[in-house]
C-alpha atoms as an extended CHARMM CRD file, in Angstrom:
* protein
*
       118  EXT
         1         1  UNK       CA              0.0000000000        0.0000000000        0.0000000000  PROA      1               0.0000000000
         2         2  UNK       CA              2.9290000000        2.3800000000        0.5670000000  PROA      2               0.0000000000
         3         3  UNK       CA              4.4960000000        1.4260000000       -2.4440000000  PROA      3               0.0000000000
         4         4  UNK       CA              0.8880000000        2.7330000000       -4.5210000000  PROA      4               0.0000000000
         5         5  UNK       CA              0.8470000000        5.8320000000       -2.1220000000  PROA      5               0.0000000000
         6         6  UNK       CA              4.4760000000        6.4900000000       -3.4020000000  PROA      6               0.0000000000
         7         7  UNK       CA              3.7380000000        5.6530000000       -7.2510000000  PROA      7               0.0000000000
         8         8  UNK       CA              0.2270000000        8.3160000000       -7.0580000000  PROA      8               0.0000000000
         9         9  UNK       CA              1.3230000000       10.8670000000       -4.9870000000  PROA      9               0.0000000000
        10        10  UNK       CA              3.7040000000       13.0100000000       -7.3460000000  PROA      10              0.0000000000
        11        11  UNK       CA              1.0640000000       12.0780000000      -10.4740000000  PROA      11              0.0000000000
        12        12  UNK       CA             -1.9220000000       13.3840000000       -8.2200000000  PROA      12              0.0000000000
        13        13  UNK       CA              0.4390000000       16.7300000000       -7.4890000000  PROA      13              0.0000000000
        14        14  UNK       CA             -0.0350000000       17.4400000000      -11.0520000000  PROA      14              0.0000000000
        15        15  UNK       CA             -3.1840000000       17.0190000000      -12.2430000000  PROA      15              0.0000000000
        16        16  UNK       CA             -4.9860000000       20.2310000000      -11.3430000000  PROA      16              0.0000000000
        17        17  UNK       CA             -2.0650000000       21.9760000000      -13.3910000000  PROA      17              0.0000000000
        18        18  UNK       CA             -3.4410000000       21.0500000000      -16.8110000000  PROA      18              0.0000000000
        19        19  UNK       CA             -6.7660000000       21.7970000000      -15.7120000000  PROA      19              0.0000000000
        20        20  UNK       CA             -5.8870000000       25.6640000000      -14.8230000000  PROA      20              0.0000000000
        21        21  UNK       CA             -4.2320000000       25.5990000000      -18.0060000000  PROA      21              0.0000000000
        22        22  UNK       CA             -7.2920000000       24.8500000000      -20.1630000000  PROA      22              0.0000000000
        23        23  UNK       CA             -9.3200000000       27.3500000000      -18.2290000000  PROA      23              0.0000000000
        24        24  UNK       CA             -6.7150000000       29.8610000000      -18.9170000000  PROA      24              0.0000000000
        25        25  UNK       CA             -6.9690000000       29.1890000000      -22.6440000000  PROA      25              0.0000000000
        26        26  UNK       CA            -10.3490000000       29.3150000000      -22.8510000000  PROA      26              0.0000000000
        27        27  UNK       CA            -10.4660000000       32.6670000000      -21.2330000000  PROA      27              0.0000000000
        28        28  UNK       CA             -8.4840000000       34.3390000000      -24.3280000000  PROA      28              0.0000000000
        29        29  UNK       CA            -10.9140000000       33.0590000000      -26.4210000000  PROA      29              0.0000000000
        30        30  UNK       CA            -13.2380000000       35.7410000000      -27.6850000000  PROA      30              0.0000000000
        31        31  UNK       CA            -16.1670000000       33.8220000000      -29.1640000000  PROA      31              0.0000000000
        32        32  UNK       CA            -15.7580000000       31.3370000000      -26.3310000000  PROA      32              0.0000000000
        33        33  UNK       CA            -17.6110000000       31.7520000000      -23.0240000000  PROA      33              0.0000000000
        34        34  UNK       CA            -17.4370000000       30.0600000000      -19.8690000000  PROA      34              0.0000000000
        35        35  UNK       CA            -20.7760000000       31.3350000000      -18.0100000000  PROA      35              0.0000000000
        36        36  UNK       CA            -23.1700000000       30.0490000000      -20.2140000000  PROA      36              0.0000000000
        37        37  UNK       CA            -25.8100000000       31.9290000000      -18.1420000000  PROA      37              0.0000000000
        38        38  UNK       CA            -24.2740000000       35.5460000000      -19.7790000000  PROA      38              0.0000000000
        39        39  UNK       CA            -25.1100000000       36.7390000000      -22.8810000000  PROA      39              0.0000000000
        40        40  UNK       CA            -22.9100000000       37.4380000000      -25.6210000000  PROA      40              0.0000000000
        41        41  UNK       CA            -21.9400000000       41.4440000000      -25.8940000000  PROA      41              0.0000000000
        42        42  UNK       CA            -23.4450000000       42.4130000000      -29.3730000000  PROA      42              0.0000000000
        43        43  UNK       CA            -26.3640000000       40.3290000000      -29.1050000000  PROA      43              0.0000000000
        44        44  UNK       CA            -29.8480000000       41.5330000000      -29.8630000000  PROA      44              0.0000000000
        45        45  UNK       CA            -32.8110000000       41.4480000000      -27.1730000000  PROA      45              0.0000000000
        46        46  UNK       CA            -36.0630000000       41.4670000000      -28.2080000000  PROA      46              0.0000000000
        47        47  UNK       CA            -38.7430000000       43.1570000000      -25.8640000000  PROA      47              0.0000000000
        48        48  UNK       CA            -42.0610000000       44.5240000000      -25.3880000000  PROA      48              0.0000000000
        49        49  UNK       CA            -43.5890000000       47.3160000000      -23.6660000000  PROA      49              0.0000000000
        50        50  UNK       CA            -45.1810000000       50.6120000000      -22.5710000000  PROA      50              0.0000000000
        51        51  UNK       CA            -44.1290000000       54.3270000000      -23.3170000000  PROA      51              0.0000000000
        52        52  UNK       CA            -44.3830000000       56.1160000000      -20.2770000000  PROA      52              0.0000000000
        53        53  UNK       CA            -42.2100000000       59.4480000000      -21.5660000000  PROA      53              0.0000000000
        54        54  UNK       CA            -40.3400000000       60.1280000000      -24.6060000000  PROA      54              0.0000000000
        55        55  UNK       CA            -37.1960000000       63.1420000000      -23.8260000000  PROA      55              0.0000000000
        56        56  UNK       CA            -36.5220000000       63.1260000000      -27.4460000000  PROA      56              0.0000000000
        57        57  UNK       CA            -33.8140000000       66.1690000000      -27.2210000000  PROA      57              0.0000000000
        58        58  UNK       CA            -31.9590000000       63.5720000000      -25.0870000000  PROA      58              0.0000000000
        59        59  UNK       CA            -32.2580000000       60.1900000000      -27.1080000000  PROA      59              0.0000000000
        60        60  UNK       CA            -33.9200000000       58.6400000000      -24.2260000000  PROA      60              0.0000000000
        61        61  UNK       CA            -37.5800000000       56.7870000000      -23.4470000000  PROA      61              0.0000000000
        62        62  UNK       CA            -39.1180000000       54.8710000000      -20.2940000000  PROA      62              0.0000000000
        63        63  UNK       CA            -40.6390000000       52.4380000000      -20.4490000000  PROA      63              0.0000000000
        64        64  UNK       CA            -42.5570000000       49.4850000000      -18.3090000000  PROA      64              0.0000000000
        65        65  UNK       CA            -41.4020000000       46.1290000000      -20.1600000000  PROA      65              0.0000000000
        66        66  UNK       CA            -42.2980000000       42.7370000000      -19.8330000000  PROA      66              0.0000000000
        67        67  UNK       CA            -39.9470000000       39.8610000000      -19.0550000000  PROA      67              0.0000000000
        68        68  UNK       CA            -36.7110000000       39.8730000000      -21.4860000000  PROA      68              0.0000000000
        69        69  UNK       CA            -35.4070000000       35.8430000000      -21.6300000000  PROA      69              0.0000000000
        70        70  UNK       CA            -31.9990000000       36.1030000000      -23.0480000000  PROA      70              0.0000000000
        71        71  UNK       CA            -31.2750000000       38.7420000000      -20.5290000000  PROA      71              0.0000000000
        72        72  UNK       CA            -33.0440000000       37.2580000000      -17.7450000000  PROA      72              0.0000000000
        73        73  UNK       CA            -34.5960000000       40.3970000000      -16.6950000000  PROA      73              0.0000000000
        74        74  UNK       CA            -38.2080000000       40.3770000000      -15.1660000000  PROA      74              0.0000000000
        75        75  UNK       CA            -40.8160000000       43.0470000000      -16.6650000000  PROA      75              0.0000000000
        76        76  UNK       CA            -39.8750000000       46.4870000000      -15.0320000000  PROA      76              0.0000000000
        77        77  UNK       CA            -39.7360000000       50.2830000000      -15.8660000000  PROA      77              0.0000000000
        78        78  UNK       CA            -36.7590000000       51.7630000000      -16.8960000000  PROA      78              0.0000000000
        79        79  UNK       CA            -34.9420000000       54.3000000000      -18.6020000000  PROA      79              0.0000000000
        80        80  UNK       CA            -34.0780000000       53.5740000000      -22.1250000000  PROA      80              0.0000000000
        81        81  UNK       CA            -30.6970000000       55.2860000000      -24.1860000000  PROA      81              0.0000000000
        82        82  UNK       CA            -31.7380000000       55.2780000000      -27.9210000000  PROA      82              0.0000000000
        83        83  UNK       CA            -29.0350000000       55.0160000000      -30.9960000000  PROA      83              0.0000000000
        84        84  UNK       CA            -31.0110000000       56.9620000000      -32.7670000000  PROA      84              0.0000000000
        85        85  UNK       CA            -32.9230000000       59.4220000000      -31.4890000000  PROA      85              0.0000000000
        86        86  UNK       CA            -35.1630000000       60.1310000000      -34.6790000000  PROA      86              0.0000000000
        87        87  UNK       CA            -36.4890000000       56.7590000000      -33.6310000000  PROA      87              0.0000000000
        88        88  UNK       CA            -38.3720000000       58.5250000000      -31.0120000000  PROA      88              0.0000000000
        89        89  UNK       CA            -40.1800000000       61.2500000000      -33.4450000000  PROA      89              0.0000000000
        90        90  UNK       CA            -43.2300000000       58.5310000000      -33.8290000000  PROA      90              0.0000000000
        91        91  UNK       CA            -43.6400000000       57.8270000000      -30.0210000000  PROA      91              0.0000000000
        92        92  UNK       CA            -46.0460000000       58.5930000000      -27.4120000000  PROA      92              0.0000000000
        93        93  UNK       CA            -47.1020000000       58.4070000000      -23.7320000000  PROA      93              0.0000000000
        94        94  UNK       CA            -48.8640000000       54.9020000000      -23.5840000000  PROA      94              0.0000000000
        95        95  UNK       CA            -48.4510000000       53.5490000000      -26.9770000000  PROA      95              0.0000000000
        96        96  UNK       CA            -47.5640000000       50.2420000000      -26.9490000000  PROA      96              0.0000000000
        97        97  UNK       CA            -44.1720000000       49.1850000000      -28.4510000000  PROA      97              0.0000000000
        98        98  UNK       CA            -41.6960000000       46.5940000000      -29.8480000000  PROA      98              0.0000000000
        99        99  UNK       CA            -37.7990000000       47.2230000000      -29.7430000000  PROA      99              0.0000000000
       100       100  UNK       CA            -34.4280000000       45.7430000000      -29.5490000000  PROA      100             0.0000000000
       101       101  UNK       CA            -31.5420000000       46.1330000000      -27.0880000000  PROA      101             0.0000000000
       102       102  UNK       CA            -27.6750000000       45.1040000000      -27.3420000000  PROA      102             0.0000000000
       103       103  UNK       CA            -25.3820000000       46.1730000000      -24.8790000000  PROA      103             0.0000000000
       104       104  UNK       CA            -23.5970000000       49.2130000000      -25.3810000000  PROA      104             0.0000000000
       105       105  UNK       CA            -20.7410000000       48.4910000000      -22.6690000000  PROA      105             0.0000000000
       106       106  UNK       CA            -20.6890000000       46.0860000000      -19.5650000000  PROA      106             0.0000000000
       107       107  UNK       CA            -24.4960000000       45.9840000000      -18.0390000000  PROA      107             0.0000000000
       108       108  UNK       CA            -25.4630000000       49.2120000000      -20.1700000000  PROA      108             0.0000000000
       109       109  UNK       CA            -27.9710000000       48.6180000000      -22.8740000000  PROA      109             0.0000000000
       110       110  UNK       CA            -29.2880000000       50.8050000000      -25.8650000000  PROA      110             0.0000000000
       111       111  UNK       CA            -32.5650000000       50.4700000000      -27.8310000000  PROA      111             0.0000000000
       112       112  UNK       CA            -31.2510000000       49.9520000000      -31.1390000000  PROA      112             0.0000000000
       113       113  UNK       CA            -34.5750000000       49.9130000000      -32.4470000000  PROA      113             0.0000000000
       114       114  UNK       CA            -38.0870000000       50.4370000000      -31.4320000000  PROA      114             0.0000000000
       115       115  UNK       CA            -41.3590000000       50.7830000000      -33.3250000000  PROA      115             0.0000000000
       116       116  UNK       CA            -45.3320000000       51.0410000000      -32.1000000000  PROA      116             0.0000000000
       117       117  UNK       CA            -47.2900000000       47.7850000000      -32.0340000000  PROA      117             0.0000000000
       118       118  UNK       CA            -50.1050000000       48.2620000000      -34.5220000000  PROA      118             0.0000000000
């Protein structure tokens, strides 16, 4: 039994090494990602919602939105940045829209686009 202890003890010393390795590789990896739970920067979110103001000077809207999945956001009411604020021309106080989000920068989010459900 000593003898197997001996053998396994310097191979057991180095098996977490390639394991750190892998992980470090896989973190230089831009299309890779290891939290599957995050989504990828760029991506598109569809939602749906409420206008509850428009500040059209400053490219902004608030809404109250349902649930968004792929973010896994409940619905709430929030302030919205717009990437184009002639987007906002056609909006009003209680009209119910449709729009899209990516994020902008690290847990900030722009409307990319939004139009009125018909």
């Amino acid at each position: 039994m000593k003898r197997l202890a001996a053998t396994l003890i310097p191979f057991a010393i180095f098996l977490p090494i390639p394991l750190s390795g892998s992980a470090a590789e896989m973190k230089d990896m831009p299309a890779m990602t290891i939290d599957a739970g995050k989504p990828a920067q760029g991506q598109a979110h569809k939602g749906q919602g409420t206008v509850n103001s428009v500040a059209a000077k400053a490219g902004k809207v608030n809404l109250t939105h349902g649930p968004i999945a792929t973010l896994n956001w409940p619905g709430m009411t929030m302030d919205f940045t717009v990437k184009e604020k002639q987007a906002l021309a056609k909006l009003k106080p209680g009209q119910k829209v449709e729009f899209k989000l990516a994020e902008q920068s690290k847990g900030r989010y722009v409307i990319t686009e939004i139009v009125p459900v018909k």
